[in-house]
C-alpha positions, 0 to 999 in steps of 0.5 A: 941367278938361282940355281935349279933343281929338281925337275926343269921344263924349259922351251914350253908355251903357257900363254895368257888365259891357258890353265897349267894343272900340276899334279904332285906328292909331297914326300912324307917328311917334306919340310917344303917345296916350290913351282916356279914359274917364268922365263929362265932362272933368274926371271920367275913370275911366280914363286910358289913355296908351299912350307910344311914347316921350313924358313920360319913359316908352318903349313904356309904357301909363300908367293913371290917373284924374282927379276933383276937378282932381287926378290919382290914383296911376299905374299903368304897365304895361311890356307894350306889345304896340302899333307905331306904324303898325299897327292894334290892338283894345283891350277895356275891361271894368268891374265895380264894383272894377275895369277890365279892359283886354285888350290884344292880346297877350292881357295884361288890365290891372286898374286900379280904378274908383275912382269906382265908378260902374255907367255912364259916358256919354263917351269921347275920343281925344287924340294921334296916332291914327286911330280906326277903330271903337267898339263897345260890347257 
């Protein structure tokens, strides 16, 4: 399994067509950081890294999903409407097929449930982030 850090909600409900709005700052000198999203640590459906320049990638959000001790097929997205040091919403939406994550600058990235399950009960935060709010809608 993974291992977690940083801050872990676990136990929540977030159930298809709900919206998780998540308010954060990057600290100044983030080189990344990433939500996941999912059932328990060794079961994401969403794997958000957003690189400010970390793994080989500058000023990328990376999407993935992890499940059965293996990652699945990436997808980056070269939009990075984010700054070290200034706070950001995020929205993440989910149906059946699909994760909707509108970004700030209004771009919405569509990345499979793969799982496809209808709730899932954890989120946690890893990397150089200050979180300031959760909310689910």
């Amino acid at each position: 399994p993974l291992s977690l850090q940083g801050v872990v909600v676990k136990n929540m409900s977030f159930k298809l067509g709900q919206t998780l709005t998540i308010t954060v700052i990057p600290n100044s000198e983030a080189t990344h950081f990433v939500i996941n999203l999912g059932n328990s640590d060794d079961y994401l459906a969403l794997h958000m890294s957003f690189r400010f320049d970390a793994h080989g990638d500058t000023r990328t959000v990376v999407c993935n999903s992890y499940h059965g001790g293996m990652w699945f097929e990436e997808h980056k997205e070269a939009q990075f409407p984010f700054n070290q040091g200034e706070k950001f919403k995020t929205n993440i939406t989910f149906t059946k097929e699909q994760f909707l994550v509108a970004l700030p600058d209004g771009l919405v990235i569509h990345f499979p449930n793969r799982q496809r399950d209808e709730k899932y009960k954890c989120i946690d935060f890893e990397g150089e982030v200050r979180i300031q709010s959760i909310e689910i809608i």
